[in-house]
Every structure is written in C-alpha cells, then in structure tokens.
N, C-alpha and C positions, 0 to 999 in steps of 0.2 A: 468681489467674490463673497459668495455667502458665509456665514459661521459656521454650516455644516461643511461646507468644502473646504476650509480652512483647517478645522479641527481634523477633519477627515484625512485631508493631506500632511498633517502636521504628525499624525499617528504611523500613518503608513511612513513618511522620512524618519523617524523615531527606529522603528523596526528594521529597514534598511541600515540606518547607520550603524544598529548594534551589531546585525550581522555582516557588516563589512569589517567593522574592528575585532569580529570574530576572527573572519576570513584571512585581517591583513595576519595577527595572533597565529593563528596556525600556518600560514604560509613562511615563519621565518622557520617551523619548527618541523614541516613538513619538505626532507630531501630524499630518502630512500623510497623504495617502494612498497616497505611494511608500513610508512608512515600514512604514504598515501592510500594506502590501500585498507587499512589496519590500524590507521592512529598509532603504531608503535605497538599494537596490543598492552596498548600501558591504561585503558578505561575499568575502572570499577566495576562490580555486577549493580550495586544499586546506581551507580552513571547508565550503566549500559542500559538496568531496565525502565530508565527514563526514558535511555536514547532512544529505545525499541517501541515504546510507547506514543513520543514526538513519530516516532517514521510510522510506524499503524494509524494511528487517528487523524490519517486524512482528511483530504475535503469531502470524500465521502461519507465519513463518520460522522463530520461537524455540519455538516451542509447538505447533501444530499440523503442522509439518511433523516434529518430535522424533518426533510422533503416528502419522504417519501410515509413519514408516521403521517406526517400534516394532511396529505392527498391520500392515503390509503389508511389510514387507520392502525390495527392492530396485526395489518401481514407487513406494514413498513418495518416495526419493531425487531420483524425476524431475522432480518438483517444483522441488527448486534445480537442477536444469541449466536449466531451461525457462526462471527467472527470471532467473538470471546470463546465459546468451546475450543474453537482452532488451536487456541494458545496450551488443551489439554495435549493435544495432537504433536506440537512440535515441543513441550517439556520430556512427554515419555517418551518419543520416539528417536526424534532429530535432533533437539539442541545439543547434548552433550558427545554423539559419535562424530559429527560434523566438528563440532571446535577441536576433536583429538586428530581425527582422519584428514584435516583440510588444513591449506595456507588461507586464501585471500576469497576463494570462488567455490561454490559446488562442484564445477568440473573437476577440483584438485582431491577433492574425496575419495570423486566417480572415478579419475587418475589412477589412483593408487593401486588397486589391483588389475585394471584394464591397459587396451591398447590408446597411448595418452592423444593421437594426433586425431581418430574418429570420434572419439568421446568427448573429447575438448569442441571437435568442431559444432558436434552436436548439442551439444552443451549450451555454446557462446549465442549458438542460433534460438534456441530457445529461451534464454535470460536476456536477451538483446530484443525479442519478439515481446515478452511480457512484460518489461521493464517500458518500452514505449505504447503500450496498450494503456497504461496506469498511467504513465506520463501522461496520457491524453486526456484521462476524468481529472485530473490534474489543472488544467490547461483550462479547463473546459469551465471549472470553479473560482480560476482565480481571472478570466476572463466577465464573469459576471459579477462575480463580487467588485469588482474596480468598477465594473460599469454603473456600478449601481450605486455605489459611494462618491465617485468623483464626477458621473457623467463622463467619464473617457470612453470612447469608441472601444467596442470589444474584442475587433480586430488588434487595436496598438496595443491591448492589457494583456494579450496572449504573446504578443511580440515581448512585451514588458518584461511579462514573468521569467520567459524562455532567455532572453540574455541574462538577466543576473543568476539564472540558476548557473549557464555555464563559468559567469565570471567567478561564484561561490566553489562551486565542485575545480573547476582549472587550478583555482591558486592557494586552497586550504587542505584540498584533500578528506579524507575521512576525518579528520580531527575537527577541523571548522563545521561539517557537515553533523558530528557529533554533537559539539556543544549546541549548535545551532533546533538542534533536536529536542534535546533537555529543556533548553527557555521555553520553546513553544508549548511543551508538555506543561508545564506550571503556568503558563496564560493561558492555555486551555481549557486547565482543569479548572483553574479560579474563572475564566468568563461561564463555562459551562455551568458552573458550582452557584454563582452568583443568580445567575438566570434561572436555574430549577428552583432556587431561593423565594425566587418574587415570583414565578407561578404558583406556586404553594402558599403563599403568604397570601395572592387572593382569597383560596380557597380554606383562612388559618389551617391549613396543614391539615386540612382534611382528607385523604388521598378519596372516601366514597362519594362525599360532596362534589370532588374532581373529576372524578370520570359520573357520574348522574348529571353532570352538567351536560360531559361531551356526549352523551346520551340522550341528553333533549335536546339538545343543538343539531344533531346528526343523525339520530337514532342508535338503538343497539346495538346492527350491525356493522357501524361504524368499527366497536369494540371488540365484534368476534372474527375469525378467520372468514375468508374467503371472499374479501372486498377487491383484493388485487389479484389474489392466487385461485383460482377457481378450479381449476386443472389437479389434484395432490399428487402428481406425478411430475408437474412443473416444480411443486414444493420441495419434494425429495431431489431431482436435479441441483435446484439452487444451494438448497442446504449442503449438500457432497462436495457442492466448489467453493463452499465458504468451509467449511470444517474441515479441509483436507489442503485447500489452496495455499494458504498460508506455509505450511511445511514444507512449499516449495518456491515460494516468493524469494526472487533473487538476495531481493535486499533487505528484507529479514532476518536471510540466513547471512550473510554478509555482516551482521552485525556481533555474531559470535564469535568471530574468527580480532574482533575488536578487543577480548577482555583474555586476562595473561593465564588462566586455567577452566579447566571442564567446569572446576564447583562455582566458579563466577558467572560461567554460562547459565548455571541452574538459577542462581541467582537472581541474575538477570531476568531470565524469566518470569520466574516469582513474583519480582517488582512488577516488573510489566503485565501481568495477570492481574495483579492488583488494581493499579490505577486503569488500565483501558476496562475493568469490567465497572467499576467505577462510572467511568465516564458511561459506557452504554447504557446504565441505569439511569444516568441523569438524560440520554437522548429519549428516552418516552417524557420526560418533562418536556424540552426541548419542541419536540415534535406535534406531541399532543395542544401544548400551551398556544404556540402558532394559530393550530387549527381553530380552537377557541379564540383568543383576545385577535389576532390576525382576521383570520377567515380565510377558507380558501379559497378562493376567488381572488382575494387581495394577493395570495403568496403567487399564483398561478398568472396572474397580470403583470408581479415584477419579476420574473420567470419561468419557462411554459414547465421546465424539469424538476420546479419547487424547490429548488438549491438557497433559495434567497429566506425559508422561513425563519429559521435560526434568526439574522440580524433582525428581520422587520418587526419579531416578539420582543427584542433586547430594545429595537424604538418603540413601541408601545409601551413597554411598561416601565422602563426609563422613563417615559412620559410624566409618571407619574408625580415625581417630583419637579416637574415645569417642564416645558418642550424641549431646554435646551439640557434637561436629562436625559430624553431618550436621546436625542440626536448623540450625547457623547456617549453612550453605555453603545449607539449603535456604531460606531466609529469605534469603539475600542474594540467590540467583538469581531467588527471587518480586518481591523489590523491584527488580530489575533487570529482571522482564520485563511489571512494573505500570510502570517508569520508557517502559517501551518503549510499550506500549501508549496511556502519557500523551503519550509525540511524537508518534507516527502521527496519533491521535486530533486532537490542534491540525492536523498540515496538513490533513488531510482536513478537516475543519470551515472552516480559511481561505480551501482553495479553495472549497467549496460556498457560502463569505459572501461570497465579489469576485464570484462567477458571478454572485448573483443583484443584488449592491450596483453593484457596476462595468457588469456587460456588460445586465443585463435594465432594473433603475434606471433608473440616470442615463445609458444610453446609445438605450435603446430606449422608458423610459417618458418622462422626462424630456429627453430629444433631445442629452444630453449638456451641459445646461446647469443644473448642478447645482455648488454649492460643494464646496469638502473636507471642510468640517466635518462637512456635511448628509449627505455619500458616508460616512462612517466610521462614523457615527450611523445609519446605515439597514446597514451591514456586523454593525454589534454587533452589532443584533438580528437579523438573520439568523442568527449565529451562536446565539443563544436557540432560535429556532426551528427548527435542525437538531439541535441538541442533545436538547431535547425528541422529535424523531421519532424519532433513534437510539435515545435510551433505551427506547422504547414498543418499536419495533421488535427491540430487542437484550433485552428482558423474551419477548418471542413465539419468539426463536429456539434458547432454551436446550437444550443438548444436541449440537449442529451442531459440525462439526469446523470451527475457523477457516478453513483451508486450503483446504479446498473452498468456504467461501465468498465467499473471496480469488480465487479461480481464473474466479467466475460473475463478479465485478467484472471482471477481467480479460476474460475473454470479451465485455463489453459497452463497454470501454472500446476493445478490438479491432475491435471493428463498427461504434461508431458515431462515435469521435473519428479513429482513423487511418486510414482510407480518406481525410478530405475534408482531413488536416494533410498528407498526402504529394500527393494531387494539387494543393492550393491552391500546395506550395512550386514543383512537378515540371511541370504541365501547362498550357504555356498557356490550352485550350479549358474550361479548368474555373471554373465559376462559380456564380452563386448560388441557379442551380434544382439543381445537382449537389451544395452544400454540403447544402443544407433534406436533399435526396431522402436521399442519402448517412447523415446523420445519425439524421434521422426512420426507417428503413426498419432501420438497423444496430441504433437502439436496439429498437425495438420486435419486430422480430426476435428478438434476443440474449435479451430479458425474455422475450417468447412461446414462445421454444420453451425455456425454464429453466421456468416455470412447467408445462409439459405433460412436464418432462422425470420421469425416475425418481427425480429428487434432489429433487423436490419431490410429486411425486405417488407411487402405491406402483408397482413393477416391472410387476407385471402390468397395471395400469390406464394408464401410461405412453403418452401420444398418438405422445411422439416418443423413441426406444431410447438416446441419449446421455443422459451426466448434463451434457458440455459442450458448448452449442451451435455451437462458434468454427466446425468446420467447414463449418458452412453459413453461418451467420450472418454469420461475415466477408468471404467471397464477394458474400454480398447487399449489403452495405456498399456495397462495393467497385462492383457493377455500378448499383446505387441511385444512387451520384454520377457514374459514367460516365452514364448515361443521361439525370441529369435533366440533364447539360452540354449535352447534344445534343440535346435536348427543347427547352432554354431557350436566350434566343437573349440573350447580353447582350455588346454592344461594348467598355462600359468595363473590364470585368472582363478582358478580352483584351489592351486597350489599356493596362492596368498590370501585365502580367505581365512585363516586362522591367525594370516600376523594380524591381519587390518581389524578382526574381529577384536583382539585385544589392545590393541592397538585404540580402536575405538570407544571401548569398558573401561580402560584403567588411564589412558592416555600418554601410554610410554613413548617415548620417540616424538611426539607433539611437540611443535613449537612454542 
C-alpha cells in the first residue's frame, strides 16, 4: 500500500474514531427525548454557533462551491453571498420566535395555534422531503472524496458514509450530532484558513497580482458575471433560494430549539455569522487558487462536477515543501471535508427522524399519547430508514455537483417551509387551510418544476427554462397560504395569535 493510502486511511480512522467516542459519550447521556432531540437544551450560544456553522458549511460549501469558482469563475462565488446574507434572514426574522414558539420541530411552532394533526402531517412531509434532498449532495461528496483519496469504488463510500451516519444519529442523538459539529467547524476553518494562506503567499499577498494572473490565464471574463449565469432572471431565482432557504432548512432551525433561551439563540447566530462568512471569503481563495495552480481540466478529470478542486490545490501546493507535503496537507483536508460531510449528514437525518417520530407518530398517529421510550424507539428507526433512501438515491446521483443540488434543497425549503413560518409568526388571519395550501402547493411546486427543469432534464427538452425554480415557486408558496387563509375560515387560530405573538417576543411559557 502506498504512503498516500496509508496516510489517507490513517486520517480518515482518526476522524471516525473521534466521532464514535463522541457517539459512545453522548449515548450514556442521551435517554429522554429532549436529549435526543435537543441535547437537553443544555448547549451554549457560542457551542451552538459553532454547532450551526459545522451543520452549514457542507460539502457544498467546502467542495462544490471550490467547484464551482474553479469552472465558472466569478458567478461560482455567488453561491457564498446568497448563503451568508440568509443568515441576515433567520437572525431578524426566525431565530428567536421559533426557539420561544417551538419544542424539538417547525411543526411544534406551526402547532401552536393551528389544527396540530394537518399541519404536522404537512409539516413532516416537507422536512422529510428537503432533509433527503441535502442528504443526497451530501452523498454525492463524500462518495468522491473517498474515491479519490483511497481508490475505493464510489458505490461502497456512499454505502460507507450512509451507515455510520445512521450508527452516529441512532446512538448519540442531537448531543453526539452537536459536538460532532463544533470539531469539524475548527478543522474547517483552520484547513480552509491554511489553504487561502499558501494561495496568497504565492502571490506575497498581493490580492491584484492574484486575480491579473487569473486574468491572463483565462481572460477577464473569467472574473466578471455571466460565465455561468447568462439568463439574470436565472440569477435572481437562485439568489431567492439561497437567501430565503435557509430560514426554512429543517435542520438549522432544529438547532435552536438546542440552547436553554431566545438571547442564546441570538447568539448563536452571531457566532455563526461570523465564522461561515469567514469561511465564504476564504472559498474565492479556495476556488480561484484551484483554477490557477490545479487547472481546470485537471479538477474536471478527477471530477466531471469540480467537487475535487479544494483537495487537488491543498496537493499542489503542499507540494511544495516535498511531494510527501502535499500528499499529507491533501489527506488532511479529505479527512476534514469526510469529518464535514459526517456532521451535515447526522443533522439532516435527526431532523428527517423527529419529523416523522415527534410530529407525524406520536402526535398525528398516535394523538400525542405516546411514551419517551416508544418516541425514540420509533426515532431510531426512522433514522435506518432515511439512511437507506439516501444511500439508494446518493448511488443514482453520481456525478452532480453538490452545490447545485444544495441550491434545489434550498429552493424547496424556500417554498414550502418559509412562507407558512413567517405568516404563522407575522399574521394574525393565517391559519390552517393557509398552512396545508402554503406547504402542499410550495413543495410540490419547487419538485415540479426542478424535475421539468434543464437540471434534470436535457436543455432542449426542458418544459420549464430555469435550472432554479425559487422564482416562481416561492411566490406560489407564498400566495398558496395567503389564499388558503382567506378560503378557510377558522376562529381559534385568530383567537391565539396574540398569545403565540408574545409568546414568541418575550418567550413566556417557553421551554
């Protein structure tokens, strides 16, 4: 076996073993189902805005967005503005009504002044739908990064990643799933940080010497708009689902319902504003550096979706202190960005196992009269059984740029959860024919015109001319739960919108 597969292997069993004595760690300390669901709400705001940070800068942040600077230039970068703004979007609007208004889920919010058995169902359906959409760019990252470091077939590394996540999320719960989050965040940041280092450092720190170079190497229009996005009406779609998606991402929001007050929610945030904008600054180093010292044709050869630029700069210019520099700078940034894919992976899976354990379960099958035990026991296995779909479906999607199909999550989590989270908190006439319509109409939507779009069908056959449907779709959300308010006539739902409002402001009554 060679040095680099040795090293390569030795990195990755390193990261695994720390997150199993994570795992064993939180599994003596996780039996309720606040624990599991919630860590106990016993997490910090500066833990949380780690943890929040670890579960955002997926593989599409660290690897497909590298991708997508590296093969497009200056419309790849848009990507991190679109996701950092988001984080303006759920400070002022969502963070802190949601940690007062909620237990464990969105649905428990949406619950509170609606009819709990429609709005839950519709609920579970669409956090169970976006949660395995993400799984999938998920899937789809950490299947090529193995292949590409170990030589492992990229079938077994999607098999790979898909059991430990369920073994992670089955036996620690949100707690393991937390800390698990925070580590990756500080090896992220420091491989990220190291890397933007030594692209700069060729150029001593010149950022105009830096981009005049990718300018003669590629030309101008490398650096100005309209190398990927040619359409600005394609632009303004994508942008709507990256700036708006987030405030509806299951397992984002799931992560406030983790820390023991609103003002730690805010917190939270804060931190995590901080470091994920951080990072985005350093993926135009990331991204661009690639395209330079790499080449694209090189990133495009060990990946047709550019997911691979990130490592293949960290082996070049590791190089530079002897080969068997880059080879370990490129091994550590894989195990750093298999550690990353291993966090995402658990919250997405946690949220899609409370959707269907908490809100569908025990609150819509069972009427909410269900023990703990029974609730975490019907959680596991749902966790089995997302597991299982992701991987089937993360085997069918090989090839796909993560980013982009982080961006379609997005787009669907823009249509059909934040429309009915912003009027449930905002409007008193909003109720439970506006929640279903709202939900129902945004997802089905968001899915329908992605499936008839170019990104899934070919150019020319293409029913509808976007690859992102936010532009329409989020509208339709939007006028779906205004109408079915006004369609549907319900008093109680009116008659608690001044507790929930305060309720949600001050956070009386809050767990």
């Amino acid at each position: 076996m060679s040095y680099m597969k040795v090293l390569s292997f030795s990195m990755f069993a390193l990261v695994v073993a720390v997150t199993l004595v994570i795992t064993y760690w939180a599994s003596r300390r996780t039996k309720s189902t606040t624990e599991f669901y919630a860590a106990g709400r016993s997490i910090s705001g500066i833990q949380n805005g780690f943890a929040i940070a670890g579960d955002y800068m997926s593989a599409a942040s660290f690897l497909g967005i590298a991708g997508l600077i590296a093969l497009n230039g200056y419309d790849g970068f848009l990507y991190s503005v679109g996701w950092l703004v988001a984080y303006i979007t759920v400070l002022l609007i969502v963070a802190e009504p949601l940690r007062n208004s909620g237990k464990y889920t969105i649905a428990d919010a949406l619950a509170y002044r609606l009819k709990p058995k429609p709005v839950r169902t519709a609920a579970a359906l669409s956090t169970i739908t976006i949660s395995v959409i993400y799984l999938l760019a998920q899937m789809v990252g950490a299947g090529s990064l193995i292949k590409l470091l170990l030589d492992i077939p990229y079938e077994f590394s999607v098999i790979l990643i898909g059991s430990m996540m369920i073994l992670y999320v089955s036996f620690g719960g949100m707690l393991a799933t937390t800390w698990v989050q925070i580590i990756k965040a500080g090896l992220l940041m420091f491989g990220a940080f190291v890397l933007s280092f030594l692209v700069l450092l060729e150029f001593n720190f010149n950022l105009v010497a830096f981009f005049d170079g990718l300018a003669f190497k590629y030309g101008q229009n490398f650096l100005e708009p309209g190398l990927l996005y040619k359409n600005p009406i394609e632009l303004v779609s994508l942008g709507l689902a990256l700036v708006l998606g987030t405030a509806g991402m299951p397992h984002i929001l799931m992560r406030f319902y983790t820390v023991p007050t609103a003002k730690a929610a805010r917190t939270s945030v804060l931190w995590a504003m901080g470091l994920i904008g951080t990072f985005y600054i350093m993926t135009t180093f990331l991204g661009f550096g690639a395209a330079y010292f790499v080449g694209r044709e090189t990133v495009i050869a060990a990946d047709a979706g550019g997911n691979m630029a990130a490592p293949l700069l960290a082996q070049v210019l590791g190089g530079g202190v002897g080969t068997l520099g880059g080879e370990t700078f490129l091994a550590f940034l894989c195990a750093v960005a298999f550690a990353t894919i291993l966090a995402v992976v658990a919250g997405l899976t946690l949220a899609a196992s409370s959707a269907f354990a908490h809100d569908f379960y025990v609150n819509v099958l069972k009427g909410g009269k269900t023990d703990e035990t029974t609730q975490v026991k019907v959680a596991k296995r749902t966790v089995v059984v997302v597991g299982i779909v992701s991987i089937l479906l993360g085997l069918a999607a090989k090839g796909q740029n993560v980013a982009h199909l982080v961006a379609l999550a997005f787009a669907v989590a823009s249509s059909a959860n934040v429309p009915v989270i912003v009027l449930s908190i905002f409007w008193k006439r909003f109720n439970t024919g506006g929640a279903v319509a709202g939900i129902s109409v945004g997802l089905l939507s968001s899915i329908g015109l992605m499936l008839v779009s170019p990104q899934v069908m070919s150019p020319e056959a293409a029913l509808f001319p976007l690859n992102n449907p936010g532009i329409v779709s989020i509208p339709l959300g939007f006028f779906a739960a205004y109408a079915g308010s006004i369609l549907y006539k319900e008093k109680t739902a009116e008659e608690r919108f001044e507790e929930l409002f305060v309720r949600a402001n001050t956070g009386l009554g809050a767990e």
